[in-house]
N, C-alpha and C positions, 0 to 999 in steps of 0.2 A: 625302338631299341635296336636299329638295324647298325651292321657293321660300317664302323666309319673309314672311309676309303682316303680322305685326304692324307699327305702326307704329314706323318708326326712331328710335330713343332714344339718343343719345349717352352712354354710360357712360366714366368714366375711372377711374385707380386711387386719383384723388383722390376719389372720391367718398365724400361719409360715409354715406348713404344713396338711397335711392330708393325711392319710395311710387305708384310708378307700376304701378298694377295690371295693366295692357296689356304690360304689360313683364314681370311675374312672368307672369302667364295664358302668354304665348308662350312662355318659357322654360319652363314645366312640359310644356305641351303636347312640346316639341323633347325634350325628356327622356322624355316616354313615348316618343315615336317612336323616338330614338337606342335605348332600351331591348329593339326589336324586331328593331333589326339588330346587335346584338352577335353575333362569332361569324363576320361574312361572312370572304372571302378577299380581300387585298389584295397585288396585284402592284408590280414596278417598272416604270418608264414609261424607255424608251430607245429614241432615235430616232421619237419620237412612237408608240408602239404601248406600250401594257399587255404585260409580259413577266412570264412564272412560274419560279419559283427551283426548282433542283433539290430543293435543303430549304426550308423555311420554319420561322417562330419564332412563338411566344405572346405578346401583350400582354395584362396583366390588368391590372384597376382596382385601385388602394391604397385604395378605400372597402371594398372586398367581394373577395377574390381570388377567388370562385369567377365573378365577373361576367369572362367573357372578352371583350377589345374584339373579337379577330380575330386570325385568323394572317397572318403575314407573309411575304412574299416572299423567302429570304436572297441576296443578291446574290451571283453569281459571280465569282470572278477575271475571266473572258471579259464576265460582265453588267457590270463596271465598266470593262475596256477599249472595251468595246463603246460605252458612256455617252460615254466620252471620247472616243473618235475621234466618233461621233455631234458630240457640242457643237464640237471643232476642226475639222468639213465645215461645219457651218453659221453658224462666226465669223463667217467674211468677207460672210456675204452679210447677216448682223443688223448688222453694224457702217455698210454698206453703207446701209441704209434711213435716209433721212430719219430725225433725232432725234425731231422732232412725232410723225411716224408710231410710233416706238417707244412713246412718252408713250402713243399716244392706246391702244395695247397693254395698258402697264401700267394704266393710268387704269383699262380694261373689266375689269380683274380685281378692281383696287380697289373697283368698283360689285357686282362678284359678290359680293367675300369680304361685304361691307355690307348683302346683299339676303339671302345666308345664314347674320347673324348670328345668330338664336337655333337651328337647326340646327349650325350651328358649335362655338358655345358649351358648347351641350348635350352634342355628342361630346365636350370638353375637360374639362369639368366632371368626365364619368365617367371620364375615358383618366388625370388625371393628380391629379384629387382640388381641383379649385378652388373657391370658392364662385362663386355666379352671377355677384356684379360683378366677380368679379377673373377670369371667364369671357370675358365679356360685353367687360369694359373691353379684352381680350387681344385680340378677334377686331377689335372697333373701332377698338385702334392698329392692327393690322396692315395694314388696309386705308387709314388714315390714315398710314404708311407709306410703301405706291406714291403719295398722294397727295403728301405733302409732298416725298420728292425728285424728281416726276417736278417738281412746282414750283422747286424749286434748278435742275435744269436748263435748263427755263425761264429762270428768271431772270438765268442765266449767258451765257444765249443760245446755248447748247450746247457751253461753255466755248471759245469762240474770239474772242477779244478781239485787237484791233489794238494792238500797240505803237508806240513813239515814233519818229521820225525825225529821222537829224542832219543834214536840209537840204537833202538830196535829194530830190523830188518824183518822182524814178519808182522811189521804193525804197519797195515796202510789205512791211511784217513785222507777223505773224499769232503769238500764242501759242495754241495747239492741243490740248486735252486731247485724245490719242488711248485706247481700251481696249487693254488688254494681253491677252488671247486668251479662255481658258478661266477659270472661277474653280470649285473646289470650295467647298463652304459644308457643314460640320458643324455639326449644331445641337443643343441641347442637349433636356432633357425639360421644364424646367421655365417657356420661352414657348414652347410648342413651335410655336405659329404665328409668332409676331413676329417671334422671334428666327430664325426659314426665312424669314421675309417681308423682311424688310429687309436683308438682305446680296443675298438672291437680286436682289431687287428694285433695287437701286442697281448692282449687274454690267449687269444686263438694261439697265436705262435708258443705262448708262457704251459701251454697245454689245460686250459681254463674253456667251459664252454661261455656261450655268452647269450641273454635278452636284452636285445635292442627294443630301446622308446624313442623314436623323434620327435621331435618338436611339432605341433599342429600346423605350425604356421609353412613349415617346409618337409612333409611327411616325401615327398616322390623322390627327394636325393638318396632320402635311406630306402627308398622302394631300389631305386636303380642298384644301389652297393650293394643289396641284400642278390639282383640277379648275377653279381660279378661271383658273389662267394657262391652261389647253386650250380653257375657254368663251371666252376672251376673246381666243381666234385667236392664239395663239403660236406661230412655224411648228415642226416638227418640228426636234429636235435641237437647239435654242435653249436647253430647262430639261429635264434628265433627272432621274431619280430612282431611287436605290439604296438600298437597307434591308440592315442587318445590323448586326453586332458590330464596334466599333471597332477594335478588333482586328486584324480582319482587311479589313473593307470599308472602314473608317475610313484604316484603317493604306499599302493601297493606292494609295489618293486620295491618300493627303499623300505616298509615296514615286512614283508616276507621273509621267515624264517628259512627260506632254501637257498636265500642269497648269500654268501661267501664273500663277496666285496662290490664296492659300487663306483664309476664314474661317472661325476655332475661336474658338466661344464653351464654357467649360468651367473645369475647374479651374486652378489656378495651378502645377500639377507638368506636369500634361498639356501644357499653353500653352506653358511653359517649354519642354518638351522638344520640341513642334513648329514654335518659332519659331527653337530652336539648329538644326533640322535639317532646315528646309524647301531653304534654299538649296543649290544644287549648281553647278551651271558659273559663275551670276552670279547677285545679290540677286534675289530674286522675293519680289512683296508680301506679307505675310502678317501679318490683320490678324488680331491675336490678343486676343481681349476674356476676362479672368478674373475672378477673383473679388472677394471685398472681406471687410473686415475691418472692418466700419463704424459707429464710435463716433457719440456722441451725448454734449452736453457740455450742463451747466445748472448756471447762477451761480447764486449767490443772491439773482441779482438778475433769475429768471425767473420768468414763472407756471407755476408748479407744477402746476397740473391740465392747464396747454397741454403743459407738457413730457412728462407722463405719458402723455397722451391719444396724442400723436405719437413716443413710444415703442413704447409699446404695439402699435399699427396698423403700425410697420413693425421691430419685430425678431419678430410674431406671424403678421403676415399671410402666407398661405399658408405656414404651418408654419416661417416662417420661411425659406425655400425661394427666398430671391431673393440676386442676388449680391450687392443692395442693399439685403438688410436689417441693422437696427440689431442690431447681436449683441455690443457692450461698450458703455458707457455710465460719464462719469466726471461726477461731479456734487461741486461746494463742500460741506464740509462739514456747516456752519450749516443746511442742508436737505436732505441726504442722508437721513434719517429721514422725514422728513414725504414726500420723492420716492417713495422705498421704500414706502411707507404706500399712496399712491394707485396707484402701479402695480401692487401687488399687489391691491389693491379693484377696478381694473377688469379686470386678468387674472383675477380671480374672477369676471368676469358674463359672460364671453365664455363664447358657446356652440357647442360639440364636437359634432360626429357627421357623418353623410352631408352633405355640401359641398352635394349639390342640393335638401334639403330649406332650405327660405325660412330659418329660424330660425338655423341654424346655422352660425356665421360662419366656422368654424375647422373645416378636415376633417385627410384622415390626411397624413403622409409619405410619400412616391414608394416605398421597400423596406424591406425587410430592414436591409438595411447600413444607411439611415439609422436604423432603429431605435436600432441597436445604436449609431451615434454618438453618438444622442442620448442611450442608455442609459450609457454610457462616460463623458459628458460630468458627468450626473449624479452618480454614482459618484463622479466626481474631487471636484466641489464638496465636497458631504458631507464628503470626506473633509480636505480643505485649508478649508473654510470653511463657507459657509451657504447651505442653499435656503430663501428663501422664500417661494414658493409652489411646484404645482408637479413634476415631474419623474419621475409616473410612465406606464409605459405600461400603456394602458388597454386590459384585455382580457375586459369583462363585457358579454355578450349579442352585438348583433350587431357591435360596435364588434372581437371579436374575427377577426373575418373580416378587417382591414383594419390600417393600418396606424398606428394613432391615440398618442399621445402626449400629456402634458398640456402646454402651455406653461410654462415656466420660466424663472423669475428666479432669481440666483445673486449672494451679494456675500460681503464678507468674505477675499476671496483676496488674496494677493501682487499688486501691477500687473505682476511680471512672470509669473506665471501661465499656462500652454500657453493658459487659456480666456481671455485675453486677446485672445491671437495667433492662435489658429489658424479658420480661418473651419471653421463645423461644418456649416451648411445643413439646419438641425431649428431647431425654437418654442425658443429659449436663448438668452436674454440673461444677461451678467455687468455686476454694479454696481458701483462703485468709489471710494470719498470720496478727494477731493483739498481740497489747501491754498490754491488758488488756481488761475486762468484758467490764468495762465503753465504750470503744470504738466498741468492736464487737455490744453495743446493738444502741448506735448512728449508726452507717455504716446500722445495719438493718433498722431501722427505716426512715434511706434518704430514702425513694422510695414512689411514690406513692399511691402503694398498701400496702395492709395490710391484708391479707391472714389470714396464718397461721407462726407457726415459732416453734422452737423445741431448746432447752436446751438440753445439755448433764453438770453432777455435781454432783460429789459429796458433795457439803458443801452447805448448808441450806440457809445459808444467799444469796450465789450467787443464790441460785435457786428463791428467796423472790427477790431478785432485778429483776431478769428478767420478773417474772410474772407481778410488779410492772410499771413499765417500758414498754415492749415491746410495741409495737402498731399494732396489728393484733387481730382478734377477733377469731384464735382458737389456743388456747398454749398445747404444751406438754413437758412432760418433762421425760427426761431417758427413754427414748422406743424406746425399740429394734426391735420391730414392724413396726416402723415406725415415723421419724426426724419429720416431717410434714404432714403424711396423713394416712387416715383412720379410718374418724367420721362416727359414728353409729347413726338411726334413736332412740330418747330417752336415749342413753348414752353421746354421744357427740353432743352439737348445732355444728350449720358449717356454716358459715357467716362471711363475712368480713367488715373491715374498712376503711377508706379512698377509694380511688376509684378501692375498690373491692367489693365493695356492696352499696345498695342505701338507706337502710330502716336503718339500726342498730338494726335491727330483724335478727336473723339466722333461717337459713333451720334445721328439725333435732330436733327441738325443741316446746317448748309448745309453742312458740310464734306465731307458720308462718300461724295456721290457720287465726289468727286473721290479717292478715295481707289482707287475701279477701275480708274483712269484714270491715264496718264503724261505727261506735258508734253514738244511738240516748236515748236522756233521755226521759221517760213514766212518766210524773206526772198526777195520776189520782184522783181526788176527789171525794168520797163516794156522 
């Protein structure tokens, strides 16, 4: 966790490259260093003190399982009561503090997670199989994160705005965002900083304390966030931290009576089931962000290498392993062939292996089980239709240590298809010829979810129909960057519709602080 010295380079997920040597040179170096300390002990933080679990757990890397990140701390029934009463003593006195003061808080953290990015990176890279800019780009939102909503609040003025008066002059009324108490935040493995960063991070600013759960699978991103908020003077009992199995540590958090609200970022059975049953005496918030199911639609009246290219980069990027990646795709007929053609030519040059070596743009899968989904998945094609490219796991030389996959394209199936519908989170896209716009935007729209979703067009009007139309709450259009993924904190909200989100509030945007927060009216009489 030593300070990063290279010069600070802005990476995002938009990014198509970077040729910036200062930039690879630090990240290699962070990689040997992270390399020396696989293996340490990492505790849970409650009440401001480092606490040790009666058991602890294993994280290992999906490049290499014999690479150990560290053992873990498992939180106790008493370590997460403990957590909680901690975070409900020290509400009232964070809520308390000057809002500025809280900012100037989060702000120091922000400067930390930014001053440790290639140390950072480095660790995520190996914890969960990233390549460097999709490393790189993670630790830089996340610290762009505290920046951007401690600026919403800001610019809110710490949400307390004067309303209107019917002609009384000693009557002044106040609308008041107040914080609602404690917030839990679940977070997932696959940001594992971002996604702890900005839930955590918009409570703390909201004046909310908060109990952090990471994911097993990527517990040391939230080890790292949790050192940014400690250097950056967060009193005790403000942000705790628990480690363990959903299960059980997960599972207590959401049934605990001291919790006040909850953030679950995860699947769409899980979300479902925590959002039917977070409430007990009255509504308590519970902002539930899940998955997506997220089509990608090209007329024939798109550039075809633009639509391929931004395919490509997001139903592949990180193994396909985002809620936001492109994982069906329905294309006009007339160039459904020639689409096919180029997406599989450049799903042929992408290169496979260890994430942190430079070359290799595509690393393994997070486990097991995703293997097998993605093996299952395959399977199914073959057998109802056609791969082509594609679809095996790959287990020759050291590639067998880990947890690798080829990327896969799939067409020829039914549109009503499971591999349509069912989000897999593995390298697997399915293709799909349609008769027209009208029916590619119906076919996206049958699902559940409502993500994101991506246009390729050249003609104005199709592009007005789909914006018009579609039902997902983040649209893009003609980007080569990326069909469906890669929103930025204050350029892009990122929140979903239908049962991909719970609020119709997005992350990313002016809106999520206020989302910690409950609305009281101040009428006071002279």
């Amino acid at each position: 966790m030593t300070t990063d010295s290279a010069p600070r380079i802005k990476i995002t997920y938009a990014t198509l490259s970077n040729d910036n040597e200062d930039l690879h040179r630090g990240f290699e170096a962070a990689v040997a260093d992270a390399r020396t300390k696989l293996g340490w002990h990492y505790k849970n933080y409650i009440d401001g003190e480092w606490r040790d679990g009666a058991e602890s757990f294993e994280a290992r890397s999906p490049i290499d399982r014999d690479l150990l990140m560290g053992t873990f701390a498992t939180a106790t029934t008493k370590d997460v009561d403990d957590a909680v009463a901690a975070a409900r003593a020290a509400q009232p006195a964070w809520a308390a503090i000057p809002w500025r003061e809280r900012l100037a808080i989060v702000r120091r953290a922000a400067e930390y997670i930014s001053d440790h990015l290639m140390p950072y990176s480095a660790d995520m890279a190996i914890e969960v199989g990233k390549n460097r800019i999709e490393a790189l780009g993670e630790v830089e939102e996340s610290a762009d994160l505290l920046r951007y909503y401690s600026q919403t609040m800001e610019d809110n003025q710490g949400y307390e705005h004067p309303m209107g008066n019917l002609g009384d002059s000693a009557v002044h009324t106040w609308s008041v965002l107040r914080p609602h108490g404690v917030f839990a935040v679940i977070s997932p493995f696959n940001f594992p900083m971002a996604l702890a960063t900005g839930p955590t991070g918009a409570a703390l600013i909201a004046g909310n304390t908060v109990v952090l759960k990471p994911s097993t699978a990527s517990p040391l991103s939230s080890v790292n966030l949790m050192m940014a908020y400690i250097e950056a003077g967060i009193p005790k009992g403000v942000v705790n931290f628990v480690m363990g199995p959903g299960e059980t540590v997960g599972q207590h958090l959401r049934d605990h009576p001291g919790i006040d609200g909850i953030v679950f970022t995860g699947s769409y059975e899980v979300g479902m089931n925590l959002f039917r049953g977070f409430s007990k005496a009255w509504p308590r918030p519970c902002i539930v962000e899940m998955g997506g199911k997220n089509p990608a639609i090209v007329t024939k009246h798109a550039d075809l290498d633009e639509a391929a290219e931004g395919i490509m980069r997001s139903a592949f990027g990180f193994g396909g392993q985002k809620c936001s990646a492109n994982s069906r795709v329905y294309v006009e007929r007339p160039v459904h062939d020639e689409l096919v053609r180029l997406l599989v030519e450049k799903t042929e040059k992408i290169q496979l292996g260890d994430p942190t070596v430079r070359a290799n743009w595509l690393g393994p899968i997070i486990d097991q089980r995703a293997v097998d989904r993605h093996q299952t998945a395959v399977s199914e094609a073959r057998r109802d239709g056609t791969v082509f490219i594609g679809g095996e796991h790959l287990t020759d030389g050291d590639l067998s240590r880990g947890y690798f996959v080829e990327p896969t394209v799939v067409g020829g199936l039914p549109a009503s298809h499971r591999l349509f519908r069912d989000e897999l989170f593995a390298p697997f896209t399915a293709v799909a010829a349609v008769d027209s716009l009208d029916e590619a935007i119906t076919l996206a729209n049958d699902n559940v979810l409502g993500l994101t979703a991506g246009v390729y067009s050249e003609d104005q009007a199709e592009v007005q129909q789909f914006l018009d139309t579609i039902q997902t709450g983040v649209l893009y259009v003609n980007r080569r960057a990326g069909a469906t993924t890669g929103a930025w904190p204050g350029i892009q909200a990122f929140g979903g519709w239908k049962g991909s989100g719970s609020t119709g509030k997005a992350g990313l945007s002016m809106y999520y602080v206020a989302q910690f927060m409950r609305e009281q009216s101040r009428t006071i009489v002279d």
